[in-house]
C-alpha positions as a printed Julia matrix, in Angstrom:
165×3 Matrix{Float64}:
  -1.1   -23.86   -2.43
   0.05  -20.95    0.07
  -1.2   -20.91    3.25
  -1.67  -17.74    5.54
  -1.08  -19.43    9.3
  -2.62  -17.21   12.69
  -0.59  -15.31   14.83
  -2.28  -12.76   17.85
  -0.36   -9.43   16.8
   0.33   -7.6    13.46
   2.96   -5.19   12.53
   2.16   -1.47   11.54
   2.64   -2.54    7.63
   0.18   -5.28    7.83
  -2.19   -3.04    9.51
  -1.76   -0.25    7.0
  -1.95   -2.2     4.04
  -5.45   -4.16    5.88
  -7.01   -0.61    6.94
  -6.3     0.83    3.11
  -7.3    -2.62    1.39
 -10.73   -2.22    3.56
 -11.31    1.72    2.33
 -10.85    0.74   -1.26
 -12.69   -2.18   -1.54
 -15.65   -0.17    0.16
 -15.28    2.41   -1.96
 -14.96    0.41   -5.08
 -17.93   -1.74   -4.26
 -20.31    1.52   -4.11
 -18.81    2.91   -7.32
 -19.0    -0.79   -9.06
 -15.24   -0.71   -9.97
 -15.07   -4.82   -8.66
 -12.23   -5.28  -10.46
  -9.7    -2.88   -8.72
 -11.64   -4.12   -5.28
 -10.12   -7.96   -6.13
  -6.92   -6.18   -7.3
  -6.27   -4.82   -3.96
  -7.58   -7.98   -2.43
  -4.82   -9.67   -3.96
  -2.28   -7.03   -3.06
  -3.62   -8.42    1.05
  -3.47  -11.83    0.23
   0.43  -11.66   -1.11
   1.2    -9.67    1.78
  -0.19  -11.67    3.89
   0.59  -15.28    2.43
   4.4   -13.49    2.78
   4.35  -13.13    6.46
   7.11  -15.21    8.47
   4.73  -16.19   11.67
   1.0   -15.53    9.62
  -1.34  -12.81   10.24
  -4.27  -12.26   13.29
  -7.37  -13.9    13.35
  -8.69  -10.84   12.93
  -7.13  -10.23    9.76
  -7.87  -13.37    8.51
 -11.92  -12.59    9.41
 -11.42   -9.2     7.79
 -10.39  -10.41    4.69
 -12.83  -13.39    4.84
 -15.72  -10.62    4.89
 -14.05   -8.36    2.11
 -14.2   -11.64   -0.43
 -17.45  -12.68    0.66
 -19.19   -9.85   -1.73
 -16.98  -11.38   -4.42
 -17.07  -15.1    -3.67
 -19.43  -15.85   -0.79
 -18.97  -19.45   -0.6
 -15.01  -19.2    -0.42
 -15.79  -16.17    2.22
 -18.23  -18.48    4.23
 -15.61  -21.54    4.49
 -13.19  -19.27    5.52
 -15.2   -17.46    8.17
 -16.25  -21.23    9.37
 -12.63  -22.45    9.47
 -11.75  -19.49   11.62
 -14.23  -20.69   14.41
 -17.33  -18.26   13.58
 -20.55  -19.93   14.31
 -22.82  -17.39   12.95
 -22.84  -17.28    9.51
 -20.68  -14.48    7.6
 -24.09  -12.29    6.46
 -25.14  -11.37    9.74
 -21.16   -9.64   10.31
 -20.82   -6.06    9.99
 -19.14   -4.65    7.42
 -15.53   -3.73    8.26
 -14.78   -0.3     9.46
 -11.17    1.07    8.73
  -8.95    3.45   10.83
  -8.32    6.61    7.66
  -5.08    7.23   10.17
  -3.91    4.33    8.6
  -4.92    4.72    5.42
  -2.33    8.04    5.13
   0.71    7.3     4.2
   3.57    8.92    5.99
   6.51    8.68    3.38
   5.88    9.05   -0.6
   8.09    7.67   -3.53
   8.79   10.86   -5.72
  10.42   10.06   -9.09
  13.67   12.04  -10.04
  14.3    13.67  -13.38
  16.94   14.57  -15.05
  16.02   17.3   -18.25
  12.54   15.71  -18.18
  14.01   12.27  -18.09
  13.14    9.83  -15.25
  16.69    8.55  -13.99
  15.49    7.78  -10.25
  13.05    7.67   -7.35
  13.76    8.19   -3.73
  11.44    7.93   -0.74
  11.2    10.69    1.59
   8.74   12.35    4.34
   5.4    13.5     2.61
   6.38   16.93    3.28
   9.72   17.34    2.63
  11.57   20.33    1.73
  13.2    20.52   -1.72
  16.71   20.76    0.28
  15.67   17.57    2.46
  15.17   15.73   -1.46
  18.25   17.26   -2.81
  20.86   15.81   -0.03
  18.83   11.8    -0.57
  19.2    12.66   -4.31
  22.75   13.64   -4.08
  23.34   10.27   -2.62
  21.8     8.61   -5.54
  25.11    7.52   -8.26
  22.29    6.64  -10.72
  21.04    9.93  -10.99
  24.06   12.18  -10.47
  26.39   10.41  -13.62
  23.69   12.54  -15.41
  24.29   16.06  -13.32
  28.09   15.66  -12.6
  30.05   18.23  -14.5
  27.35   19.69  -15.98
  25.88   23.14  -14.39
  22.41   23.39  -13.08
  20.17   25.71  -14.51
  16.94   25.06  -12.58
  15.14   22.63  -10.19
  11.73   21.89  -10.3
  10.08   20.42   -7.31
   6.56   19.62   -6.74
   6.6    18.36   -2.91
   5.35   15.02   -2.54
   5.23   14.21   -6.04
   8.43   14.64   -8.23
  12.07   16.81   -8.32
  13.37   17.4   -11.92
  16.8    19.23  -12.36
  17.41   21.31  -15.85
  20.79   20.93  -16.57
C-alpha cells in the first residue's frame, strides 16, 4: 500500500492539479457524472502518492473532503487521522482558486498531410511562427517534410499545426 506522507509547502503543480481536481469534482457532483469525479480523484491521489517529501496537510484534508461524498467512512478516517476533531460533515466544501485551474502551456498535436506524426508543448497563445521553430526541432516530424515542398500550413492556435506537403 502507498502512502502519501505530510510536508508544510506544495509546489505550483501540486497546487494546480489540487485547485482543478476540486472544480471538476464540484462540477461533476452537480451534473451526476461521479464517475469522471473519482477519475480525477485518482489522477490527485497518483500525483500525490508520487511526491518525494508528501503533500500539505491541507491537501491531504482537501482530498479527504472531496472522497467523503464518494466514500464517507474512508473520508472520515482520513479527516480523523489528520488531527480534525470535528467530524468531516460540518467542513465546508472546498473552494478552488480558477487562476489555477488555467493552464498556461497547451500540448498541440502536429500533422503531417492530416497525419498525426508529433505533439509539442508551447505557450497557450503562441504564434504559428513561435510553433514552427519547436516543430522544426522535432526529427520525428520533419523525416516526413524534409525534401518535400510545403504547400500549406494549417494552424489552429492552441489546438493543432498541420503542414500540407
Amino acid at each position: 500500500m502507498r502512502t502519501i506522507s505530510l510536508r508544510s509547502a506544495q509546489s505550483e503543480e501540486t497546487q494546480k492539479i489540487l485547485h482543478k481536481t476540486m472544480k471538476k469534482v464540484t462540477e461533476d457532483i452537480e451534473l451526476m457524472q461521479f464517475n469522471t469525479a473519482i477519475s480525477a480523484l485518482m489522477v490527485l491521489t497518483n500525483h500525490l502518492t508520487g511526491l518525494k517529501g508528501g503533500c500539505s496537510s491541507d491537501t491531504a484534508s482537501k482530498l479527504a473532503l472531496l472522497v467523503s461524498p464518494f466514500a464517507p467512512h474512508l473520508g472520515e478516517e482520513c479527516w480523523s487521522i489528520l488531527g480534525n476533531k470535528e467530524s468531516l460533515a460540518y467542513e465546508s466544501w472546498v473552494e478552488w482558486d480558477e487562476l489555477l485551474c488555467i493552464d498556461k502551456k497547451v500540448k498541440i498535436g502536429v500533422q503531417v498531410n492530416g497525419k498525426k506524426r508529433g505533439e509539442v508543448e508551447v505557450l497557450k497563445d503562441a504564434s504559428e511562427e513561435e510553433v514552427m521553430k519547436l516543430v522544426d526541432l522535432d526529427e520525428g516530424v520533419m523525416k516526413f517534410v524534409e525534401g518535400k515542398n510545403m504547400k500549406k500550413v494549417i494552424y489552429v492556435p492552441g489546438r493543432i499545426l498541420n503542414m500540407i506537403v
